[in-house]
C-alpha positions as MATLAB code, in Angstrom:
seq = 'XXXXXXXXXXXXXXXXXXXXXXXXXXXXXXXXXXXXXXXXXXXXXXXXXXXXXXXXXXXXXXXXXXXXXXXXXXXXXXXXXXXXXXXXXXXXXXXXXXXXXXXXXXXXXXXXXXXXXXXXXXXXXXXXXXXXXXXXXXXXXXXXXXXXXXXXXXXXXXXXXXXXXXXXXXXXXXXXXXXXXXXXXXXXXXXXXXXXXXXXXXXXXXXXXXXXXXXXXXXXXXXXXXXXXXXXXXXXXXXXXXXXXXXXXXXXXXXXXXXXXXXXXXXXXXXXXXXXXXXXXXXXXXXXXXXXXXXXXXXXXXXXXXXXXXXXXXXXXXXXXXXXXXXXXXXXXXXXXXXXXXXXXXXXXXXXXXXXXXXXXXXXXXXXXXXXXXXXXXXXXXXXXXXXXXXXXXXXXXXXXXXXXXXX';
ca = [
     -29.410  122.496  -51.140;
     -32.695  119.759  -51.108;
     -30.914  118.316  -48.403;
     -30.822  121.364  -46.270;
     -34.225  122.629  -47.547;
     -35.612  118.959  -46.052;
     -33.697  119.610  -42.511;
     -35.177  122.903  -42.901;
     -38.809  121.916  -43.433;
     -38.167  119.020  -40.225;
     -37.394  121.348  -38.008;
     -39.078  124.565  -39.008;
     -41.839  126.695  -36.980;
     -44.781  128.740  -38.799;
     -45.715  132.048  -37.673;
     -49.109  133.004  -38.743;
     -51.964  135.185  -37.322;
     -53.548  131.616  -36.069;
     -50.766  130.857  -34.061;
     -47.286  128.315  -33.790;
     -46.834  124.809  -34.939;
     -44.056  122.680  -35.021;
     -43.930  120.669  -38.209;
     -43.463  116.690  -37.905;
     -41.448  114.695  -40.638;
     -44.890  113.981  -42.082;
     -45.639  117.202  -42.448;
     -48.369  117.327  -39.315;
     -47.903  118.941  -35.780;
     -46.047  116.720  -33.600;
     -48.005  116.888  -30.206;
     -47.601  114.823  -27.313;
     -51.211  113.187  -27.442;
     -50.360  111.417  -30.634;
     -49.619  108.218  -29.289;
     -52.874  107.992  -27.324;
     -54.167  104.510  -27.370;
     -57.755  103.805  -27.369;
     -60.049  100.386  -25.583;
     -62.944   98.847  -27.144;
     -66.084  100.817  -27.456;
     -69.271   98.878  -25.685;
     -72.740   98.934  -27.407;
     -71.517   99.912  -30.805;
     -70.915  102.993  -29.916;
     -69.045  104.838  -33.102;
     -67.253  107.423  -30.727;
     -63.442  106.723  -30.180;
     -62.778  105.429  -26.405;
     -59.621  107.192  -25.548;
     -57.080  105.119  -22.698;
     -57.204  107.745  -20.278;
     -53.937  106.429  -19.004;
     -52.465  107.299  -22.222;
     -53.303  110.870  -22.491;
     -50.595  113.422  -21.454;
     -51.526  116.378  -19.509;
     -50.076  119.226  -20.903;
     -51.040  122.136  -18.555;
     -48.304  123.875  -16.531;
     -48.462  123.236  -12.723;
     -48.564  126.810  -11.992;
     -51.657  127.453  -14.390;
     -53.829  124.754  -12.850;
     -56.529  126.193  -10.301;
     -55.385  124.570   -7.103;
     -51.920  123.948   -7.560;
     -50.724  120.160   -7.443;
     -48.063  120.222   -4.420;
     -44.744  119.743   -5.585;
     -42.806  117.406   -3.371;
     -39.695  118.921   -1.779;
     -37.681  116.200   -3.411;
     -37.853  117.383   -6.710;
     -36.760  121.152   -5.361;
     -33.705  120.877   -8.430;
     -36.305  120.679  -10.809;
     -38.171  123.839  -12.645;
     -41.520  122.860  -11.706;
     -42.662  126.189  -12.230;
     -42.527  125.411  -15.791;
     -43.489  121.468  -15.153;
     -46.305  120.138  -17.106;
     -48.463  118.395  -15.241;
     -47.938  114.735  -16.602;
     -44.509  115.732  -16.670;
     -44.419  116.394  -12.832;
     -45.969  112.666  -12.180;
     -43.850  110.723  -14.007;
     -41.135  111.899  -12.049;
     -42.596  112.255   -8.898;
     -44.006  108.207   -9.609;
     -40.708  107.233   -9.329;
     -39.735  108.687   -5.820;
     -39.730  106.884   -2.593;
     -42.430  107.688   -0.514;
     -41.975  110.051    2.256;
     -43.144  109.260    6.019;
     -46.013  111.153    5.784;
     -46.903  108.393    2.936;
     -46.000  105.417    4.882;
     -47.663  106.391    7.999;
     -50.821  106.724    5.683;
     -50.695  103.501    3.689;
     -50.245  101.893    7.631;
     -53.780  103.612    8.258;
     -55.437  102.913    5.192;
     -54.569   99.258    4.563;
     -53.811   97.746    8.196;
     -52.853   94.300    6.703;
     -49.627   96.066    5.292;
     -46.742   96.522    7.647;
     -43.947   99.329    8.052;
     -41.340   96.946    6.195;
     -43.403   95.777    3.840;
     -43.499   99.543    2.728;
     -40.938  101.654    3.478;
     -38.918  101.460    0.374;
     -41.779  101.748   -1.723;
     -41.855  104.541   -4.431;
     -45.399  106.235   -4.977;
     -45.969  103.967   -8.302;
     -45.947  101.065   -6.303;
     -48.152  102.568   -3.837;
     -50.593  103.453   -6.633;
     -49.920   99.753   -7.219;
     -51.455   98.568   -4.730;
     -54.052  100.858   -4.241;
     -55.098   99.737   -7.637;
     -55.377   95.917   -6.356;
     -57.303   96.393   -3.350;
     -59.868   98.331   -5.546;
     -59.580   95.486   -7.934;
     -60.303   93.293   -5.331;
     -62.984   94.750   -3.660;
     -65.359   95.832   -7.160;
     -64.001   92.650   -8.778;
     -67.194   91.231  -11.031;
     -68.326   87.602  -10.895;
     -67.625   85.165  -13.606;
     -71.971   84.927  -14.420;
     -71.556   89.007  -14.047;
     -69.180   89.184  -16.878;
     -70.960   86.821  -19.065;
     -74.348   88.918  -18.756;
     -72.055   92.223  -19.591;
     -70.216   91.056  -22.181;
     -73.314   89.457  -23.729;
     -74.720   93.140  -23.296;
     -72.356   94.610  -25.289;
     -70.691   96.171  -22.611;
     -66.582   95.625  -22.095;
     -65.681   95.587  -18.773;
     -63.384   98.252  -17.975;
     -66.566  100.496  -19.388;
     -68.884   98.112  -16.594;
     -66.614   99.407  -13.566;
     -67.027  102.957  -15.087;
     -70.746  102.649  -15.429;
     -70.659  102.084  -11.229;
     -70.587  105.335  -10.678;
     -74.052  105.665  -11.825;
     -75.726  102.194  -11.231;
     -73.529  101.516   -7.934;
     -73.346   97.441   -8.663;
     -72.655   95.430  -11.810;
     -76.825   93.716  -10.976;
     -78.029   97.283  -11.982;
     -75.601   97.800  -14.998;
     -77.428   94.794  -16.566;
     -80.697   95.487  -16.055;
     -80.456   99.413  -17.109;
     -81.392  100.108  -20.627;
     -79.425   99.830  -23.665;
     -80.469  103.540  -24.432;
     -79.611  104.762  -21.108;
     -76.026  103.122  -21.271;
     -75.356  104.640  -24.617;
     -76.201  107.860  -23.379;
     -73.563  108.277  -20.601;
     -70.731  106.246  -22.173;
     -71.284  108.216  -25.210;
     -71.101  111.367  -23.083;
     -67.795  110.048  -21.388;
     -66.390  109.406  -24.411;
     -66.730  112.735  -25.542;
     -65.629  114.040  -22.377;
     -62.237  112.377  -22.903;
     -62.036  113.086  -26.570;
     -62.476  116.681  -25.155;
     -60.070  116.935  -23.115;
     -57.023  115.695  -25.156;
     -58.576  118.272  -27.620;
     -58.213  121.062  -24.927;
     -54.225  119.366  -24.305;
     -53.393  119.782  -27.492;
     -54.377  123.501  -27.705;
     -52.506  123.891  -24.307;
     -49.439  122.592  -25.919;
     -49.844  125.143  -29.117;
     -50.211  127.717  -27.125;
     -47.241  127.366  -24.753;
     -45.317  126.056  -27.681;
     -45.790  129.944  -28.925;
     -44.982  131.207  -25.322;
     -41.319  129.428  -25.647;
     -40.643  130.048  -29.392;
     -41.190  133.621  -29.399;
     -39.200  134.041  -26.470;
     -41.468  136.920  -24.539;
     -42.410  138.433  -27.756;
     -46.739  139.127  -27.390;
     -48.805  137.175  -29.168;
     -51.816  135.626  -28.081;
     -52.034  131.946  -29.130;
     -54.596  130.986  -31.086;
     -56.775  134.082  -30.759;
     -60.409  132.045  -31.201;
     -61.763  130.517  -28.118;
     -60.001  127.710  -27.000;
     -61.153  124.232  -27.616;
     -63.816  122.668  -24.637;
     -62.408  125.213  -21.926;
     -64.059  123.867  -19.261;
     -61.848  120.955  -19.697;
     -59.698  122.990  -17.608;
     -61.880  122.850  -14.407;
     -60.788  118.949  -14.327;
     -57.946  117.000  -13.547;
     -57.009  113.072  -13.344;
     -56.118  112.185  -10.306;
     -53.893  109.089   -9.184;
     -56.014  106.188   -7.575;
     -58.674  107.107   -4.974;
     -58.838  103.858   -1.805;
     -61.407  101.719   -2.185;
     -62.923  103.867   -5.201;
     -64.467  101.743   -8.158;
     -62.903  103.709  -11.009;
     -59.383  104.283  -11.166;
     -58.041  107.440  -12.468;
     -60.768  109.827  -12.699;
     -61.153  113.078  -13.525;
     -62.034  115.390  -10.568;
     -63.048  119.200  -10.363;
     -59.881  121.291   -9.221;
     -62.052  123.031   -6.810;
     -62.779  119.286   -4.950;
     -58.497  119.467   -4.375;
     -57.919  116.358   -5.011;
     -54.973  116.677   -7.442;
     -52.162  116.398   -5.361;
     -50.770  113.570   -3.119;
     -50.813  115.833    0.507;
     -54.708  116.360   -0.058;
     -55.551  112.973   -1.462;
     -54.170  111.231    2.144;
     -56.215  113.613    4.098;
     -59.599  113.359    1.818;
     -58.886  109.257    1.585;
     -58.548  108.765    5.758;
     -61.777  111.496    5.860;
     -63.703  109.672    3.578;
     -62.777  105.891    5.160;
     -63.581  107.304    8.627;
     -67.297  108.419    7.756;
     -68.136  105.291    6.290;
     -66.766  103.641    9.598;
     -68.809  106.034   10.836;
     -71.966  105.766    8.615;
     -72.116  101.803    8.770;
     -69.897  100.594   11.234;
     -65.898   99.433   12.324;
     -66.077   96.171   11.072;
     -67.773   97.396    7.266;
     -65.235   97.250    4.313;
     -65.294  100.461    2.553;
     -66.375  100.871   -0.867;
     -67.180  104.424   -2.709;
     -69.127  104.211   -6.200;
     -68.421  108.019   -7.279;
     -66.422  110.688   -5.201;
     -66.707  114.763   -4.253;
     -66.238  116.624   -7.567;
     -66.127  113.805  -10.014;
     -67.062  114.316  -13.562;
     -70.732  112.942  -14.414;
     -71.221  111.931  -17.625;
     -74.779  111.757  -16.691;
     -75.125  115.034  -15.339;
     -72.295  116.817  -17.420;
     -70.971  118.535  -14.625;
     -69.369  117.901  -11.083;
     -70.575  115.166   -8.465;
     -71.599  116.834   -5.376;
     -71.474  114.519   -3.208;
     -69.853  111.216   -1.785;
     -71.416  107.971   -3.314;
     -70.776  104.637   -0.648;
     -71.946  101.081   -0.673;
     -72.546   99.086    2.662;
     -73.605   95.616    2.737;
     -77.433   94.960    1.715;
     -79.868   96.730    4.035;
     -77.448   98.463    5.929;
     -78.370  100.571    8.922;
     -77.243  104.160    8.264;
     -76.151  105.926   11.752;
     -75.269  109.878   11.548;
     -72.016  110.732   11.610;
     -72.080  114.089   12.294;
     -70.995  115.544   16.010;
     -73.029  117.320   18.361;
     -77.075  117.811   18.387;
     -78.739  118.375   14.730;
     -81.882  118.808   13.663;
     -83.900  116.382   10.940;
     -85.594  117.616    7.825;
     -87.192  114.874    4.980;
     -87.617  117.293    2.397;
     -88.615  114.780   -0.262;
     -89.091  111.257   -0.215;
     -85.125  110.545   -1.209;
     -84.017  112.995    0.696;
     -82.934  113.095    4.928;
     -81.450  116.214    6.559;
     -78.982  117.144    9.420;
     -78.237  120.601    9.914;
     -75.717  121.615   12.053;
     -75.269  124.990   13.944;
     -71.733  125.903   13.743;
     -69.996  126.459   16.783;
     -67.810  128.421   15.279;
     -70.077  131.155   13.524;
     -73.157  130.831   11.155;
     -70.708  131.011    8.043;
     -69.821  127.825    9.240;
     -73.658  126.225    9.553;
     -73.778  123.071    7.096;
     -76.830  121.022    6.274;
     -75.922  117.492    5.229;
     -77.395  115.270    2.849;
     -78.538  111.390    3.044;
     -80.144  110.138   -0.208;
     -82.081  107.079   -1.045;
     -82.485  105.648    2.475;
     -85.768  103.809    3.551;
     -86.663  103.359    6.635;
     -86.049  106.912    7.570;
     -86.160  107.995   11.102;
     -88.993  110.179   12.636;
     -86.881  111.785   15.351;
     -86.525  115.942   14.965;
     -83.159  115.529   16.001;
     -80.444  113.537   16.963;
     -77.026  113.123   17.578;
     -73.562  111.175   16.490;
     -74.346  107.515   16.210;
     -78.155  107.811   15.653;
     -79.674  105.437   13.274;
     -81.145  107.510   10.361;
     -82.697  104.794    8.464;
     -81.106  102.002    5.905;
     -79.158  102.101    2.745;
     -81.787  101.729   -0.508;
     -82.440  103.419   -3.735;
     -85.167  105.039   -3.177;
     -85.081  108.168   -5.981;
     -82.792  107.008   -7.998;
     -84.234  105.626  -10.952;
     -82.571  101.924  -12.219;
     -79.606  102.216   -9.724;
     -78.757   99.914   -7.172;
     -78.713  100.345   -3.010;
     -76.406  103.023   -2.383;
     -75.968  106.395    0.471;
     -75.297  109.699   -1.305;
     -73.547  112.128    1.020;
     -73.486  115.765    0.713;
     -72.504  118.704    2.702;
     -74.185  122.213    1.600;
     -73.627  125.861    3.088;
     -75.862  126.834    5.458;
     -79.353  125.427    7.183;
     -81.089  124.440    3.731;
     -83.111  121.352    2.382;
     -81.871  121.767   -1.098;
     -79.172  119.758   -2.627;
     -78.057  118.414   -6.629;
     -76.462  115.231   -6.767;
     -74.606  117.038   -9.839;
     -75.683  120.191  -12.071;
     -74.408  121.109  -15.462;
     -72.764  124.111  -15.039;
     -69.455  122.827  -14.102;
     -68.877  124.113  -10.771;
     -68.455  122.595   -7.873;
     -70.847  124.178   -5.087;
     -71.195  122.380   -2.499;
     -69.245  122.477    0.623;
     -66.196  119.991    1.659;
     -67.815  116.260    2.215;
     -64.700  115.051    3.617;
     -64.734  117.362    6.818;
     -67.832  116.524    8.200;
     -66.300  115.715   11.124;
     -65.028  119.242   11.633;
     -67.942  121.523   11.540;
];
């Protein structure tokens, strides 16, 4: 009978008016986030730094905002009920379809259709991940300073998305630092605290077998955790694996090509053919600094670099602040359509009223934005304004499509 009772306890669920749990051997909720690993915190930070790439995603594909595009290949599977991390896993594994070849042929030029055509999407991610090694790689006196700062180096090519160069990471204060790794931190510790409630609750939704019963009837942990997603690699993006606002769309593969060859083709356009691209922070990232959504596109061209408008067609200049150029565009289409796009931190701004694609607007600087290095913001908003946010707090994402600025 103690035997039994034992099996019984193993296996058993509680049903209580705070909701379902499965009880471990050790008498704790087995979830799927327990085996998180965590990386070494910089500046003596007492917050734990969660491995992002450790953290399971627990949210069906149907419940997240913009569905994640499930790839015909895995048609035998029930990805309606799919979790999210789930889905990946699987789909990491497959070999990539033409529509992926012909991209990683645009993207990377050097590669060749042999090289890749039996490639799965893992070891596309692979690579994607040692080109943007390559390119925000740190220099041997660069890691000496950071280390000797307290800062560990996977936490120094987060920190670019705010300070744009490794040069500005040192120099920026100690308190400053703190602040936004201590907010990322959280942000992550958040979020597997919002997967773990996700996994409760649909753990109730299968048990119970249809039966009502609403799980966990408080407020669920940190729900905006839910407006964000990690995506796979980003090209020639600093930070790999981020989380990204599901409004941005940038959780499936399908929309991830088209943003990537967008985004490479207007900083061709913004600095030139020959200019190796390089993005600090991307449309709808999460700011730790900000606590919200980036709204804009964050790029680095060599030192000094000329800035030329990309954007079609005749448009009209505003400077509404110091930091701050204009272009607004008519739509051809209808007034709906009108955009006004952003160029932050340049000096040397031009004095024309207007101009048109290929115009120089001015050169790359920081002008505006506080210890950061030399970088070009890019933003598109909604309609013929002079008001933009580099990020707000609120977590939405408001501004218009960044990527399709060739379009409007």
């Amino acid at each position: 009978m103690k035997k039994i009772m034992k099996t019984l306890l193993v296996t058993c669920v509680i049903i209580s008016m705070f909701g379902v749990s499965v009880i471990a051997q050790n008498g704790k909720s087995a979830k799927k986030n327990d085996d998180i690993k965590y990386l070494e915190s910089s500046l003596d930070i007492k917050l734990k730094n969660i491995d992002s790439n450790t953290v399971y995603d627990t949210r069906k594909i149907k419940n997240i905002k913009k569905n994640i595009l499930i790839d015909e290949k895995l048609e035998a599977y029930d990805t309606d009920n799919m979790e999210v991390s789930e889905y990946r896993e699987i789909q990491q594994k497959l070999i990539i379809d033409k529509e992926q070849i012909e991209f990683m042929l645009q993207i990377y030029p050097e590669l060749s259709y042999e090289h890749v055509s039996t490639w799965s999407y893992e070891e596309c991610q692979e690579y994607i991940d040692s080109v943007n090694d390559r390119i925000f790689a740190s220099t041997e006196g660069e890691k000496v300073q950071l280390l000797a700062k307290g800062v560990t180096l996977n936490d120094a090519r987060y920190l670019l998305k705010y300070y744009d160069s490794y040069e500005a990471v040192i120099e920026a204060s100690e308190s400053e630092l703190i602040e936004i790794l201590s907010n990322y931190y959280q942000f992550k510790i958040d979020f597997v605290d919002y997967m773990n409630y996700v996994e409760e609750s649909n753990n109730q939704n299968n048990l119970l077998s249809g039966l009502v019963l609403k799980a966990n009837a408080a407020t669920p942990p940190n729900a905006y955790i839910d407006n964000y997603v990690q995506i796979p690699s980003f090209p020639y993006y600093a930070y790999p694996n981020d989380y990204v606002h599901v409004d941005a769309g940038t959780d499936n593969q399908y929309t991830i090509r088209t943003q990537s060859i967008q985004a490479v083709n207007l900083f061709h356009d913004i600095f030139g053919q020959s200019a190796t691209p390089k993005f600090t922070n991307i449309w709808g990232a999460y700011s730790s600094y900000s606590k919200g959504a980036h709204e804009g596109i964050d790029m680095v061209g060599s030192s000094g670099a000329s800035i030329k408008n990309p954007i079609s067609g005749t448009g009209i200049v505003k400077t509404p602040s110091s930091s701050a150029l204009v272009v607004q565009k008519d739509s051809t289409v209808s007034s709906s359509y009108d955009r006004s796009f952003f160029f932050l931190h340049m000096t040397n701004r031009t004095t024309l009223s207007s101009v048109s694609k290929g115009t120089s607007l001015g050169k790359q600087g920081n002008v505006g934005n506080g210890d950061g290095g030399a970088h070009l913001h890019f933003a598109a908003e909604k309609g013929l304004v002079t008001g933009t946010h580099s990020a707000k707090n609120n977590h939405n994402l408001d501004s218009a499509n960044p990527y399709s600025y060739s379009i409007y």
